[in-house]
ZAVO-845211 format. One record per residue (C-alpha): residue number from 1; residue in one letter; x, y, z. Coordinates in steps of 0.001 Angstrom, whole numbers, plus 500000, padded with zeros to 6 digits. Example, Ala and Ser with C-alpha at 12.3 -4.5 7.8 and 13.67 -1.06 7.14 Angstrom:
BEGIN
[node 1 'A' [512300 495500 507800]]
[node 2 'S' [513670 498940 507140]]
END
This chain:
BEGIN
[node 1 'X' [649702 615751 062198]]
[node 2 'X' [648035 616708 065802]]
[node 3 'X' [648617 614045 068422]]
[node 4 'X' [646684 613461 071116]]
[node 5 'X' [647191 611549 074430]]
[node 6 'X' [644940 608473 074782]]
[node 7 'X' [645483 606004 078251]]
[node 8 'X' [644653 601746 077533]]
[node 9 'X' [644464 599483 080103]]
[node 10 'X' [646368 596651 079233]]
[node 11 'X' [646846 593027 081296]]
[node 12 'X' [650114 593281 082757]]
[node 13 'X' [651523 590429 080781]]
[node 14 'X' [650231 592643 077540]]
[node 15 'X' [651567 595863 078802]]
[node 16 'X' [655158 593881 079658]]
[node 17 'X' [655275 592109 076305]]
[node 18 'X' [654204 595405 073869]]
[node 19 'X' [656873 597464 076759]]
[node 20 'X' [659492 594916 075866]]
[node 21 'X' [658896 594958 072062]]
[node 22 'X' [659256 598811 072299]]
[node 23 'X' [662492 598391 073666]]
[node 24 'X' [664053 595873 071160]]
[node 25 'X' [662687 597675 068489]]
[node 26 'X' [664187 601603 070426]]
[node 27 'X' [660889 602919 070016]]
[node 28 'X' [658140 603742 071874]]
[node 29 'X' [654401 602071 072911]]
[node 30 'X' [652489 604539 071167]]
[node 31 'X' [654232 603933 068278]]
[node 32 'X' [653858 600508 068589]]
[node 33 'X' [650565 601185 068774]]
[node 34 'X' [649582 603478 066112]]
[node 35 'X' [651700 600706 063706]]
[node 36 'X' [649421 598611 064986]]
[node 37 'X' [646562 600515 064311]]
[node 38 'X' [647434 602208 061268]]
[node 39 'X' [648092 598501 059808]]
[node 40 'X' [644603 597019 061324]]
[node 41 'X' [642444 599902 059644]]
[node 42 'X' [644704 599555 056403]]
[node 43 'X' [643720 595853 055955]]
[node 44 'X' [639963 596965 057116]]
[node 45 'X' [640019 599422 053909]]
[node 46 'X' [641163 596684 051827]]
[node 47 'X' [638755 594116 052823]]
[node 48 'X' [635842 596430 052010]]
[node 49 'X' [637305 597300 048705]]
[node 50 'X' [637269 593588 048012]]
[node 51 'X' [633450 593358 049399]]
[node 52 'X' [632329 596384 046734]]
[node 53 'X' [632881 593996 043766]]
[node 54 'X' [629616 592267 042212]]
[node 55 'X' [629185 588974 043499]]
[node 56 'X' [629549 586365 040563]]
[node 57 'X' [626510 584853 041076]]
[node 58 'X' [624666 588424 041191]]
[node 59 'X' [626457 589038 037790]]
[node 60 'X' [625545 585432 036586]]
[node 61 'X' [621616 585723 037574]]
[node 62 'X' [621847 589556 035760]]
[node 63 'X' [623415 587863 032673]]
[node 64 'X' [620804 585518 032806]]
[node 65 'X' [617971 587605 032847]]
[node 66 'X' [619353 590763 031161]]
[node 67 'X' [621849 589615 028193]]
[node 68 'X' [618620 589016 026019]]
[node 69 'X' [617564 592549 026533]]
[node 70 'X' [620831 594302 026372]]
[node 71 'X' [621728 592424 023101]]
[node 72 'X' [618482 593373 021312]]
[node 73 'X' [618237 596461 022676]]
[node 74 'X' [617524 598854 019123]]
[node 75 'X' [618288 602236 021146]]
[node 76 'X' [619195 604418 024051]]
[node 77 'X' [614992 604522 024629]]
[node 78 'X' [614315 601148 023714]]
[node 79 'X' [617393 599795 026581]]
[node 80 'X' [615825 602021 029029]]
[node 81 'X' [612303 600571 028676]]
[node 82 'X' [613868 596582 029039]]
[node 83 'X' [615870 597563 031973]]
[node 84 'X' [612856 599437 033844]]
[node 85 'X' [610464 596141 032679]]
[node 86 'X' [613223 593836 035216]]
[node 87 'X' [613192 596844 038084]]
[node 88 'X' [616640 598200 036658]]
[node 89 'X' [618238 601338 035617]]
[node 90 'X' [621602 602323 034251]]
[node 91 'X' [623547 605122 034829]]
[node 92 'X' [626743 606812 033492]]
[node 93 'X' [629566 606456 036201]]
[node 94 'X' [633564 607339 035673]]
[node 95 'X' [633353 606550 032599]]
[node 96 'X' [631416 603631 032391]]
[node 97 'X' [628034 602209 032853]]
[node 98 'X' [626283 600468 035979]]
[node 99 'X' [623370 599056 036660]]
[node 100 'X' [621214 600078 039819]]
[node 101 'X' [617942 598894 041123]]
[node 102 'X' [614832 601287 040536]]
[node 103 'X' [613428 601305 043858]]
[node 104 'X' [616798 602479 045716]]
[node 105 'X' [618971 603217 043318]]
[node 106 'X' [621345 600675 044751]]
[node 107 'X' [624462 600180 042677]]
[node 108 'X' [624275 596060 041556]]
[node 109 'X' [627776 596176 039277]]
[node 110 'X' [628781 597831 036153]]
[node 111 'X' [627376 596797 032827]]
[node 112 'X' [630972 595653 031433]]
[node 113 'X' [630701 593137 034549]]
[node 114 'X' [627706 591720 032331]]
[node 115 'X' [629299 591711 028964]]
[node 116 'X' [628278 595210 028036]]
[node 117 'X' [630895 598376 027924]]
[node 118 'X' [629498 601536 027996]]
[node 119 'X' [631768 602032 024694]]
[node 120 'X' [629617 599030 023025]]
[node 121 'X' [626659 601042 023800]]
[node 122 'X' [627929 603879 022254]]
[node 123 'X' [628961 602273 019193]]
[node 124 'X' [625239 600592 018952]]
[node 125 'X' [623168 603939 020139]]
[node 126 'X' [625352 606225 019097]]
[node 127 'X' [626106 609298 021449]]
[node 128 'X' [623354 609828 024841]]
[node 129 'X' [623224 608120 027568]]
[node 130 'X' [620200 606070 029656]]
[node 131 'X' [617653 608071 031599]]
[node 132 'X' [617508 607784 034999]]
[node 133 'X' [613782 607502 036234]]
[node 134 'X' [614792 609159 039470]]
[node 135 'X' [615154 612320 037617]]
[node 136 'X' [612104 614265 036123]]
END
């Protein structure tokens, strides 16, 4: 890994303290640092892996308004033209299905979140997959 040099101005009483902690711990202040750092952006990560699940009362108001239309659903076609009615659109992704919105294709959660595996689909409809209306 390339290193590069990088100069912080620290409050004395800062500088002392992360100088002193350095020492106890026979290492250095840029290591100190990058720990630092390295743990900060690591927790960061993890945060916004938390913040890409559905919000339950997203999935709850989908359940509500969807489950009807995803139960009675007859085929791949028939799913499609439900979804579109509400402004939604399904798509096949790793594996599964989610549900976006038409007008920006923003991913809302997948359809398993909703009570609906892609594999329940498949056992209903058979083999295909949902259009997307994005694509002519």
């Amino acid at each position: 890994m390339n290193k590069r040099t990088v100069t912080v101005q620290l409050p004395d009483d800062l500088a002392l303290a992360v100088h002193d902690l350095a020492t106890e711990q026979e290492g250095t202040v840029g290591k100190i640092v990058e720990d630092l750092l390295t743990a900060h952006l690591a927790a960061k990560k993890a945060r916004q892996k938390t913040r890409d699940e559905p919000d339950e009362r997203l999935i709850f108001a989908l359940q509500k308004l969807l489950f009807r239309d995803m139960a009675e659903a007859v085929d791949w076609a028939d799913l499609d033209t439900r979804l579109r009615r509400h402004g939604y659109f399904m798509k096949v992704a790793w594996g599964g299905l989610s549900l976006h919105t038409e007008t920006s294709g923003h991913k809302l959660c997948n359809t398993h979140d909703l009570g609906f595996s892609y594999a329940t689909f498949l056992r209903r409809f058979g083999p295909g997959k949902p259009k997307d209306p994005r694509q002519a």
